[in-house]
C-alpha positions in Angstrom: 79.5 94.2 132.4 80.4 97.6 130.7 82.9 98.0 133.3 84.4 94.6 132.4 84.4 95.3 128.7 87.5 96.6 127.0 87.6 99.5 125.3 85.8 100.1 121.8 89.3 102.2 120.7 92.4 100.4 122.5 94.5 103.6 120.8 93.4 106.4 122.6 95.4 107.2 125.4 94.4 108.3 129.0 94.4 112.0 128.9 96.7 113.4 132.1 94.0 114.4 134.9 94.9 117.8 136.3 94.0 116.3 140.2 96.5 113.4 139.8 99.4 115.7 137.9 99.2 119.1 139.3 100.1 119.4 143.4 98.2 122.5 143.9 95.0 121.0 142.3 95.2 118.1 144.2 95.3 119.8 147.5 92.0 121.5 146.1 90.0 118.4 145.7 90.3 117.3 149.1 86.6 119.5 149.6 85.0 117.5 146.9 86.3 113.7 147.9 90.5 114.1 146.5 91.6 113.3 143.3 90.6 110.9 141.1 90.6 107.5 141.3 94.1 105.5 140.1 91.5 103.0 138.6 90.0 105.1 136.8 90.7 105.0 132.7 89.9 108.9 131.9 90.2 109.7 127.8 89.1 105.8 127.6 86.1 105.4 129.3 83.2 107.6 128.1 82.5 110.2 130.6 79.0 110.6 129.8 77.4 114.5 128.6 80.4 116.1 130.8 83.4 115.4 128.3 86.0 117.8 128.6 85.3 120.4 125.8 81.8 120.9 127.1 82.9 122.1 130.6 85.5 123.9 129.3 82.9 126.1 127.2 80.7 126.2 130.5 83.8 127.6 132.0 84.7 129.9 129.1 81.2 131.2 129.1 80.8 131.8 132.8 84.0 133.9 133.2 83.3 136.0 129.7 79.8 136.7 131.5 82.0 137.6 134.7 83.7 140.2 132.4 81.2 141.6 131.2 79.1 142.0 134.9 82.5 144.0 135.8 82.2 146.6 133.3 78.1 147.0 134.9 79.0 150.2 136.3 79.8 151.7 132.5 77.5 150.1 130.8 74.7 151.8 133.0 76.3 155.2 133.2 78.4 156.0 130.5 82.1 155.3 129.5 83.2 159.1 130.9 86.4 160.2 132.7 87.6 160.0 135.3 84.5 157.6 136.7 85.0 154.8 133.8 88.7 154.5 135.6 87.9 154.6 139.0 85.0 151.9 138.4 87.9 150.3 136.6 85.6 149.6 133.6 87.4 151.4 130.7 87.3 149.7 127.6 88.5 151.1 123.8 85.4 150.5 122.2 82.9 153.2 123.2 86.5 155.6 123.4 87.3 154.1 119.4 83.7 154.6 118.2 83.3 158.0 119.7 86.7 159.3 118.8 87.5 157.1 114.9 84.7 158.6 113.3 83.0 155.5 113.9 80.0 156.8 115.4 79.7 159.9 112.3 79.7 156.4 109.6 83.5 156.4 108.8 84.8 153.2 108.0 88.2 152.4 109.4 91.6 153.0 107.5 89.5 152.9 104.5 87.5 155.6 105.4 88.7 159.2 103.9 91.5 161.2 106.7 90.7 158.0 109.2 93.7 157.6 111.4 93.2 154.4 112.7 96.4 153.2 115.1 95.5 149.3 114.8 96.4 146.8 111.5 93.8 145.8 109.0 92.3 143.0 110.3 91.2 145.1 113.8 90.2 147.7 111.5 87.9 145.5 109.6 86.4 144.2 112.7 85.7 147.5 114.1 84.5 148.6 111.1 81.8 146.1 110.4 80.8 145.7 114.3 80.1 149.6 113.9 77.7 148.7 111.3 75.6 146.7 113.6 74.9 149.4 115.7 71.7 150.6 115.6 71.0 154.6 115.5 70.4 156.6 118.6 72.3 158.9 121.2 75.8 158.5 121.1 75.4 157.2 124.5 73.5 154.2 123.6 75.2 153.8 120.0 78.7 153.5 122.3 77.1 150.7 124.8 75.2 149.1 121.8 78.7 148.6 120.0 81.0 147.3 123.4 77.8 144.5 123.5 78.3 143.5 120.2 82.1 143.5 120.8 82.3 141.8 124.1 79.6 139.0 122.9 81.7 138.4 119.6 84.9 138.1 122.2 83.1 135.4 124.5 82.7 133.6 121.2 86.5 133.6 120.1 87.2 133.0 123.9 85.6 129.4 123.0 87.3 129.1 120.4 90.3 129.3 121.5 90.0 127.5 124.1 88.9 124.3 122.5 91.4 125.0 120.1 93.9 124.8 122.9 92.6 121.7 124.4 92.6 120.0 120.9 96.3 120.6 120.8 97.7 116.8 120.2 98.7 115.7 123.3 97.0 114.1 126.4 96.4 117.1 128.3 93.2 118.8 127.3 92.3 120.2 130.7 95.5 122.6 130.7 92.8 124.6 128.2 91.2 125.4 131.7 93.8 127.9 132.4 92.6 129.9 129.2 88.9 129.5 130.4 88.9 130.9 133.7 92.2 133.5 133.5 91.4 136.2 135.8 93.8 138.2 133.2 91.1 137.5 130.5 87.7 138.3 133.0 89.7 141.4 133.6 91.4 142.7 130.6 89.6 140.3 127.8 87.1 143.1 126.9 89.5 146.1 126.7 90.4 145.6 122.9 90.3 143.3 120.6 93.3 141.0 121.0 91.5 138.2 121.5 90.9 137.5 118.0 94.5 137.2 117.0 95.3 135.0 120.5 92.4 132.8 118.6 93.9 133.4 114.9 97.4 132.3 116.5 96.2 129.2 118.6 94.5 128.3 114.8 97.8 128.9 113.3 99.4 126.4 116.0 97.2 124.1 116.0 97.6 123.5 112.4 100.9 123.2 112.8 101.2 120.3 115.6 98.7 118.6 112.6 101.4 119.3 110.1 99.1 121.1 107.9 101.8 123.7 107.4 99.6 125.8 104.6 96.5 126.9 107.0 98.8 127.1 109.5 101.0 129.7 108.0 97.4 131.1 106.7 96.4 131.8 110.3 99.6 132.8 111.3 99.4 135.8 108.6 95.7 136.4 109.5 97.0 136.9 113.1 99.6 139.5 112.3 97.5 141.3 110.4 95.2 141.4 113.7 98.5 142.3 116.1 102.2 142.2 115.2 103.0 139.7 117.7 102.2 136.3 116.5 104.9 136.8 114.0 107.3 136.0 116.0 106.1 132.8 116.5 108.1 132.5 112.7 111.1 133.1 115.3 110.7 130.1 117.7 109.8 128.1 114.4 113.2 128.9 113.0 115.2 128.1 116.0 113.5 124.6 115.5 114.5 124.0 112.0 118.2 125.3 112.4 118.4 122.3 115.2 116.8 119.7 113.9 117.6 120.8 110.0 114.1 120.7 108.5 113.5 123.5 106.8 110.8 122.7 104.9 107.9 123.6 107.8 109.7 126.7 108.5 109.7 127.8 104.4 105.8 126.4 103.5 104.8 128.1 107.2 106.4 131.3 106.6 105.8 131.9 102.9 101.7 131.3 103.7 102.0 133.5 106.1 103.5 136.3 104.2 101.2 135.5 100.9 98.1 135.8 103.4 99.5 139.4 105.0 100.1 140.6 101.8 96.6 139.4 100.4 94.9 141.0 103.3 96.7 144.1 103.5 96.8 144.9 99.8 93.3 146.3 99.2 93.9 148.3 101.9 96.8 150.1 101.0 95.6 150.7 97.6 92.4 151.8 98.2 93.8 154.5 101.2 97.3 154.2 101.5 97.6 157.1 104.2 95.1 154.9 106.4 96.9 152.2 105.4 100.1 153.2 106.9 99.1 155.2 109.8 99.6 152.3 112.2 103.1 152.1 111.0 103.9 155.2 111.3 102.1 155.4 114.9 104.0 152.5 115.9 107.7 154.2 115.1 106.6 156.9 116.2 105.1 156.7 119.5 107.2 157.3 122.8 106.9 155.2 126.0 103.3 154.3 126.5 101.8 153.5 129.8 103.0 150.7 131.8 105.9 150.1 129.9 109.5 150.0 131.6 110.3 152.9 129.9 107.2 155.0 131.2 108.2 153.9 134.4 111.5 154.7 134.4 110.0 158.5 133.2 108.2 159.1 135.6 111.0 158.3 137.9 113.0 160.6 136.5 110.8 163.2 136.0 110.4 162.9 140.3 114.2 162.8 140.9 114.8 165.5 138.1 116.7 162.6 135.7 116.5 163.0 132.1 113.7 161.3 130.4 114.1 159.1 127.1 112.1 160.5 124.3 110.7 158.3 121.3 113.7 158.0 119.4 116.1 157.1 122.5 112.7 154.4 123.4 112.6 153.4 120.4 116.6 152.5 120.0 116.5 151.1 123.4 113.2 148.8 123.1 114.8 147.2 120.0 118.0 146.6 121.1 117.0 144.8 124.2 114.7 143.0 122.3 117.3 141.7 120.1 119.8 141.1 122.7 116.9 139.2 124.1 115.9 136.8 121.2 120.2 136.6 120.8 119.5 135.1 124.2 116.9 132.6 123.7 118.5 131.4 120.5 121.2 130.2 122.6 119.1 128.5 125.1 117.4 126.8 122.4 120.7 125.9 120.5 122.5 124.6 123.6 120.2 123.1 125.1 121.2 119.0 125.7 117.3 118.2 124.6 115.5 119.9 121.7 113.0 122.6 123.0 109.5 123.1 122.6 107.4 124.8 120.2 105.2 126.4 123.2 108.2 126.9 125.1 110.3 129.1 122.8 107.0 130.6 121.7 106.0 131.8 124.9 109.7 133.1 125.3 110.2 135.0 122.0 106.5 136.8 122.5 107.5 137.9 126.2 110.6 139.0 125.7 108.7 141.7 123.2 106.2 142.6 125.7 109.1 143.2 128.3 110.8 145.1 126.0 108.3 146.6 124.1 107.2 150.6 124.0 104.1 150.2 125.5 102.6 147.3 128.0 99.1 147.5 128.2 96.8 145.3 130.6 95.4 144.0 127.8 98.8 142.1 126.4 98.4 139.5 129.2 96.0 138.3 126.9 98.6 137.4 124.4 100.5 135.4 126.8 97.7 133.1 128.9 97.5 130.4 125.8 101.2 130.2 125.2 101.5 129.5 128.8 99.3 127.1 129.2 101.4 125.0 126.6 104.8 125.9 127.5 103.7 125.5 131.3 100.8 124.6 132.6 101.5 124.5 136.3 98.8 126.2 138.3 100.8 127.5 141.1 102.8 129.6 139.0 99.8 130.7 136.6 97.4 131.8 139.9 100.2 133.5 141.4 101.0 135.7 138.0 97.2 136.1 137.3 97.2 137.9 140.9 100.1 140.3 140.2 98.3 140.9 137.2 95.4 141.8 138.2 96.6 144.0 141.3 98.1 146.3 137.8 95.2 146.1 136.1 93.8 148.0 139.4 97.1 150.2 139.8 96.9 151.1 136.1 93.2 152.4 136.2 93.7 154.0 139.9 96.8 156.3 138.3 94.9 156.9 135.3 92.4 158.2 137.8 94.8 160.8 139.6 96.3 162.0 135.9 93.0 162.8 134.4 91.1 164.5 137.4 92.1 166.1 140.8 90.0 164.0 143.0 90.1 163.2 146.3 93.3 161.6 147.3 91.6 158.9 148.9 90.7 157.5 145.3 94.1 157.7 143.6 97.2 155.8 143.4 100.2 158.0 143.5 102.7 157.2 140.8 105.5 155.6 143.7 102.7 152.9 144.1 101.8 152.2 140.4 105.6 152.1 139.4 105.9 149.1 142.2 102.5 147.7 140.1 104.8 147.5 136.7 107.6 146.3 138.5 105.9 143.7 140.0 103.8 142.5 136.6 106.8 142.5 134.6 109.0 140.2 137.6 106.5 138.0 136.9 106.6 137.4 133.4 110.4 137.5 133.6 110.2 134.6 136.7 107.9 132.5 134.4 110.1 133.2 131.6 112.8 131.6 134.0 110.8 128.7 134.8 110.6 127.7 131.1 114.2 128.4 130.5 114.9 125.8 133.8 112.6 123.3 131.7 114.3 123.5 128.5 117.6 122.9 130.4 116.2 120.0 132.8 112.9 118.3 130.9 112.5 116.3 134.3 110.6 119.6 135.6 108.8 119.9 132.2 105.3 119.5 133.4 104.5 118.0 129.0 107.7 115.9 129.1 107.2 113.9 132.3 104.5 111.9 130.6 106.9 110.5 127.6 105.7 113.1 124.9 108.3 114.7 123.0 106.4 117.8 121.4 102.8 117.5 121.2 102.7 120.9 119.7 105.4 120.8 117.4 104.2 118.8 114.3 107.1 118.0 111.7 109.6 119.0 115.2 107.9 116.3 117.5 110.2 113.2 117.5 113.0 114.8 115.5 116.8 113.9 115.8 119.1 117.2 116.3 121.0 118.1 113.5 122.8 121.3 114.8 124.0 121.8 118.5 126.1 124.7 120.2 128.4 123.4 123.1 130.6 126.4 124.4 131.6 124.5 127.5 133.2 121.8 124.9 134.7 123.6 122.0 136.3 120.7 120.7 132.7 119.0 120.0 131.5 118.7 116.7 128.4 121.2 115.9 126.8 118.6 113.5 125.8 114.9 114.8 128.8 112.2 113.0 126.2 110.9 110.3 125.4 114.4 109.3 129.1 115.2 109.1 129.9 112.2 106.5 127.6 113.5 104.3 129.1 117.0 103.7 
């Protein structure tokens, strides 16, 4: 009889089942019985205590315990060097605590002569998780505060993940790719850019709910965490220039800034050296490790080239990044069908990380949740996540060779780890192709094969274009005829 009955809710739609949509998947099932049924009415019918949220936080909490179990090694002897990198369990918050003045009480940036290289927000969190410690050896008082850290992170993990799953839209199992990233196992527990991946998937999720005032709110809470999810701002104006809605982009962009400047303030008044510090470490700093530029170094420096210094890395790394978002601007202006939020998201932020002074494992982080909306295709995710994770071992092997003179059986020679950032950053760049293909062809849009429009994209979802670019038709009118007659 229940099976017979209709639906209590005819209007909620059948969510998009990962073994039906995604090839790769499907070829997984066939251990457990194949895909699911084509009778089946999933999002309609109530699954019972397994809904989709709750497994995704059983997932989420399994794989934050799988990151932690890898650091093991560390946490029972001691975050020293070179071991912490040859048991590839280095994380900055026993080196932070130990070496901010952490440990010895001092708060950071506020603190008196604190040089603390991170913005407020990651200062504030590593100041109040320090607090928490309790008092003993240094030893303990280090593991004591990576606990408290990596349990906090497991927490925002959840969080973000639900968050992504609520994104409007009928896929909530593309969350799962945030759930169970090898990139986050490995790298999730190395600093703290979790919590503005969390902040920013907030600030977007907001947004595709057209509540553009806590979305710009997270959005500034995130940048005051890391610089990146500003640029978000970016793919948000690219949006509002095509479809000529400006009002999201101003109300978005004008929270943000009120929140930065709300969060930051008391900082820079009450110790405006600490405050600025991370400014001034950020211009100032040369190539940092895994970056294209501290590859191409360490090249030269083998060959006998000339090496860029900071101020040649810096011009360079901005320059390409501009040509860059020059780039994707046109993709998103010419393209015959609106893009994506996700899509041009996920573009603008890895176009900086390409380009950026310094590519840390860790910055995958920033990427996994944009990917999963922009593209969730599992064949291209597990195959990145691998290359990934082969530099997250290259990265810790080198650091083992620079800062001991071990065996050589237990190093990576720089030839080898220069392949390991070559690699890492081809695959950004190839998924960075992918979405480009999408935006230019929708029928290979993994989100647009199931008739939705945007379901990230809020006030954008559904809108006419009001601006278009056609440089293989010059003669064609940039505006749409109806918008013309009105000028």
């Amino acid at each position: 009889m229940h099976e017979t009955q209709p639906p209590e809710d005819a209007r909620r739609p059948r969510i998009v089942v990962p073994s039906r949509s995604d090839s790769l998947l499907r070829n997984f099932t066939e251990v457990i019985g194949g895909p699911l049924g084509t009778s089946a009415d999933p999002g309609v019918v109530t699954p019972g205590i397994f809904t989709v949220e709750r497994v995704l936080i059983v997932l989420t909490a399994l794989a934050a315990l799988l990151g932690i179990l890898l650091k093991g090694y560390c946490r029972v002897n001691g975050w020293a060097t070179p071991t912490q990198f040859y048991a590839t369990c280095y994380s900055d918050f026993p080196e932070l605590f130990r070496n901010r003045g952490m440990a010895a009480g001092l708060f950071p940036i506020l603190g008196s002569g604190s040089q603390f290289e991170y913005p407020v927000l990651i200062g504030l969190i590593a100041g109040l998780t320090a607090w928490l410690v309790p008092g003993g050896d240094t030893n303990a008082q280090a593991l004591a505060y990576f606990d408290i850290n990596a349990v906090l992170l497991a927490a925002v993990a959840i969080l973000t993940v639900l968050v992504t799953a609520r994104m409007p839209g009928r896929r909530p199992w593309d969350a799962a790719m945030v759930a169970v990233a090898p990139g986050i196992v490995l790298a999730g527990t190395i600093n703290w850019d979790l919590w503005a991946a969390c902040l920013l998937a907030l600030g977007m999720y907001f947004f595709a709910r057209q509540r553009l005032v806590p979305a710009g709110v997270m959005i500034g809470l995130a940048t005051a965490t890391k610089v990146y999810p500003l640029l978000v701002l970016g793919a948000i104006l690219l949006l509002a220039v095509r479809t000529g809605r400006w009002r999201p982009l101003l109300v978005t962009a004008g929270s943000a800034a009120a929140t930065w400047l709300v969060v930051n303030l008391p900082f820079a008044v009450a110790n405006p050296s600490g405050w600025a510090y991370f400014f001034q470490y950020s211009a100032d700093r040369g190539a940092g490790y895994s970056s294209a530029w501290f590859a191409y170094n360490l090249v030269a420096d083998r060959l006998g080239w000339s090496g860029l210094g900071a101020d040649g890395v810096s011009i360079l790394s901005t320059g390409l990044f501009v040509l860059a978002c020059a780039g994707i601007a046109a993709v998103a202006l010419t393209a015959r069908r609106r893009p994506r939020l996700a899509q041009l998201a996920f573009l603008v932020v890895a176009a900086f990380i390409l380009t950026s002074k310094v590519y840390s494992p860790q910055y995958v982080v920033w990427l996994i949740p944009l990917l999963a909306l922009a593209r969730p295709r599992w064949r291209d995710f597990l195959v990145w996540q691998g290359i990934e994770a082969l530099h997250w071992a290259a990265i810790w092997m080198y650091l083992g060779q620079v800062t001991s003179a071990g065996s050589s059986q237990h190093n990576l020679d720089m030839p080898y780890y220069v392949l390991a950032v070559a690699a890492h950053m081809a695959a950004v760049g190839y998924l960075m192709a992918r979405v480009v293909w999408d935006i230019y062809d929708p029928a290979y849009d993994p989100i647009r094969r199931h008739h939705l429009d945007d379901p990230h994209g809020g006030p954008f979802a559904n809108a006419p274009d009001r601006f278009r670019l056609h440089p293989f038709r010059p003669g064609t009118p940039l505006l749409p005829p109806k918008v013309r007659s009105h000028a």
